[in-house]
C-alpha angles and dihedrals in degrees: 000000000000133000136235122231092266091048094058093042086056097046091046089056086045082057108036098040096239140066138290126249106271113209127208109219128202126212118232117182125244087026141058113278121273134242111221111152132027125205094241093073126105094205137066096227119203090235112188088211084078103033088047090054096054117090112196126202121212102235105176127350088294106012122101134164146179145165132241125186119207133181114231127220123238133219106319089000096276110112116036120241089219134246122334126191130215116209105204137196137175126196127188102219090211091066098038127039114219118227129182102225125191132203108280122252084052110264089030114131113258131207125162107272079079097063101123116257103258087053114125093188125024117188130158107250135232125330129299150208129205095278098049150274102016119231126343121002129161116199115194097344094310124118113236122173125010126258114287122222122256148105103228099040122113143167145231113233136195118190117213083253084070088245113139126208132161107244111209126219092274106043085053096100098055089048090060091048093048085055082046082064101047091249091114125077103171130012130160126165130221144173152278107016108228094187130020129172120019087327110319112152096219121244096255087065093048097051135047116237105034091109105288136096114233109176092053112119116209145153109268157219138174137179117209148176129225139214093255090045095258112135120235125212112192109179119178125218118184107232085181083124113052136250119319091029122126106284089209107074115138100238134101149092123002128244089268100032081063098046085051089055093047091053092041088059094053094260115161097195131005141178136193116241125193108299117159111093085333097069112111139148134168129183126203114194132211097282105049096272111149122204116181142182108197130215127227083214126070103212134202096237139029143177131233133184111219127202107246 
């Protein structure tokens, strides 16, 4: 008898005590899906196989989207959990301006249906607790709650040049003494990084038991920088049931399978913010068209990109 090639990954874990590699594969249309990253590596390559799948659209002067679907391995790599699809978005911070929003009247929960009208891009921002935004957040320039420990944790940071950077752990606290100074607009930290430095997926991503599970699947967003200073917004949705299913099921990629997407698609650094039932996103392009991915989750805080 011979084996398949998942026959013989599973037998070799059998074997070996461990598990197989598990691949992401990317569809490309008109040809088998590809395989571009395995689980067994400790980097989140930039391979060319994803970023040269994806087709973006120009939506608006600095807007631009498109659409990827993987599939996802299962348990051990062996049967597969089925498509998911990443919903991406690139903003070029010098042709839209980036502003934390609450629920009006203040305290009031927030989705994306209350974007304000003139938003591009509308994402629930950073992580929470039950009594709102967790850890540090500036909101027009004013400082709200205090830094929060951990780290992994980062933060996505607009100067008041409208520049945008992700600021790591341990470049936090010059972040907050460069708000001290009035130099930052718009701040809010998150958890965990999923790239630091020019495009290193940290160790705690690389390794099991440093504090992070790596074998949860969720439904997911990230927010990124790239190389050029555009931001990138990458949001899963789990297509594992066919069309006309519900689009928010839970399920999805894991934390380095999505540092391994973000550096795929040439991010420099990236961050998790809260998915789940909380991921949402919703683009607007230059003619009024609106496109949305509900969440299930109303949040104290988003994020919006605003034409300048």
């Amino acid at each position: 008898m011979t084996l398949g090639a998942p026959a013989r990954l599973a037998l070799a874990a059998l074997l070996l005590g461990g598990t197989p590699p598990a691949p992401l594969r990317v569809h490309v249309p008109g040809r088998a899906p590809v395989a571009w990253w395995w689980s067994d590596r400790a980097g989140a390559d930039a391979d060319a196989r994803l970023a040269g799948a994806a087709f973006w659209r120009a939506d608006a002067p600095g807007l631009e989207t498109a659409e990827l679907v993987l599939d996802a391995p299962g348990e051990g790599g062996i049967a597969a959990l089925g498509r998911v699809r990443l919903v991406l978005a690139r903003v070029d911070p010098a042709r839209h301006a980036l502003r934390l929003v609450a629920g009006a009247p203040p305290g009031s929960p927030w989705d994306v249906d209350d974007a304000p009208a003139a938003a591009r891009l509308a994402v629930n921002a950073g992580q929470f607790t039950d009594d709102g935004p967790w850890g540090w957040v500036v909101r027009d320039g004013r400082e709200l709650p205090a830094l929060a420990p951990g780290p992994l944790s980062a933060a996505l940071v607009v100067g008041t040049d409208g520049a945008v950077r992700i600021a790591d752990a341990a470049e936090l606290a010059v972040a907050r003494a460069e708000a001290a100074r009035a130099l930052v607009r718009e701040a809010v930290q998150s958890y965990p990084a999923l790239l630091a430095g020019d495009g290193e997926v940290p160790a705690p991503l690389r390794a099991a038991d440093r504090g992070v599970d790596l074998a949860h699947r969720d439904a997911r967003l990230a927010v990124g920088t790239l190389r050029d200073g555009r931001v990138l917004v990458i949001l899963t949705r789990f297509d594992a049931l066919g069309p006309g299913a519900p689009a928010r099921v839970p399920l999805g990629l894991t934390v380095p399978e999505m540092a391994a997407v973000a550096g795929g698609l040439g991010a420099r650094r990236a961050v998790l913010l809260d998915g789940g039932l909380s991921a949402q996103l919703l683009v607007r392009d230059a003619g009024g068209a609106t496109r949305r991915w509900p969440g299930t989750r109303h949040v104290p805080l988003g994020l919006v990109a605003v034409p300048r």
